[in-house]
C-alpha positions as CSV (number, residue, x, y, z in Angstrom):
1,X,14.2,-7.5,-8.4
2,X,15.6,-3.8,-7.6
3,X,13.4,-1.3,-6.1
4,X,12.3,1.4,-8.5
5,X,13.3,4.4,-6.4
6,X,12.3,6.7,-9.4
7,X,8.8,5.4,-9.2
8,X,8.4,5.5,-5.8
9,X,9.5,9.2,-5.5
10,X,6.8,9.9,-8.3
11,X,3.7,8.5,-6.8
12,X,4.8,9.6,-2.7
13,X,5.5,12.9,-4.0
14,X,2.1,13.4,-6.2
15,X,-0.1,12.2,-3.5
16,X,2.0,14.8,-1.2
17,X,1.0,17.7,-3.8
18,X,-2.5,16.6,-3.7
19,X,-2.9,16.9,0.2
20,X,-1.0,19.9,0.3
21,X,-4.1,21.3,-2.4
22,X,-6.8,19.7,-0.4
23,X,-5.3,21.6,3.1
24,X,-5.4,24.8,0.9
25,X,-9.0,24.1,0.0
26,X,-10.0,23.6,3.3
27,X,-8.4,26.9,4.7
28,X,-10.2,29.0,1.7
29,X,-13.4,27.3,3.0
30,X,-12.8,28.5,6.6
31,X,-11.7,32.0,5.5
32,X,-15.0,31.9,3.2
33,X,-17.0,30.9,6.3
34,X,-15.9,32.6,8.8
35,X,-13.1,35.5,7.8
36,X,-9.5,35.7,7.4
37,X,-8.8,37.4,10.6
38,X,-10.6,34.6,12.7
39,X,-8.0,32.3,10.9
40,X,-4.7,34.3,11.7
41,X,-2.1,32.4,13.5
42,X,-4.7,29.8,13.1
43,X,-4.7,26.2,11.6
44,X,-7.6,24.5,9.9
45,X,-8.0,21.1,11.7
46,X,-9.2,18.0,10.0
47,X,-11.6,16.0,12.5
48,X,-11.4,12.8,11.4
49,X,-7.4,13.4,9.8
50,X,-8.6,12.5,6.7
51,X,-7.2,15.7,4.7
52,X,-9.5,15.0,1.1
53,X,-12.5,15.3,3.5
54,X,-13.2,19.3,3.0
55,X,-16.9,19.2,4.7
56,X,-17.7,21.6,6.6
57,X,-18.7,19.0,9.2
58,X,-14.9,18.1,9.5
59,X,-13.3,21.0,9.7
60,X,-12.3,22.7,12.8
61,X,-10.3,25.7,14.0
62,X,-7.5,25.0,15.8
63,X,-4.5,27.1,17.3
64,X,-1.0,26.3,15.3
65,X,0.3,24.7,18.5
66,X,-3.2,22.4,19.7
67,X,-3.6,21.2,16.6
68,X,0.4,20.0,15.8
69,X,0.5,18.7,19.1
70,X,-2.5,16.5,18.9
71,X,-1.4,15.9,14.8
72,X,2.0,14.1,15.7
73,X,1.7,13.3,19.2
């Protein structure tokens, strides 16, 4: 049986598009909360990496560099 590479492209790539709009939400709900200034040259950390968990509870912020280093470290 060949691998459907088609397919496979579909359904990585959608669930890619989907975290990239939960991320979003999360920073809008940090620059809601706490301002857009406090957020520049800031990232919007997820506690528990989970990136479809937007509560408040979860979300931190971070500086670009501590949170990419602890991210893919």
């Amino acid at each position: 049986m060949a691998r459907d590479y088609k397919r496979e492209y579909a359904i990585r790539s959608k669930k890619s598009r989907d975290d990239r709009q939960h991320r979003r939400i999360a920073r809008r709900l940090m620059a809601k909360k706490l301002g857009i200034k406090k957020l520049k040259n800031k990232d919007v950390d997820h506690k528990d990496k989970n990136v479809r968990n937007n509560s408040m509870s979860n979300l931190r912020i971070r500086s670009k560099s501590a949170n990419r280093r602890s991210n893919y470290a």
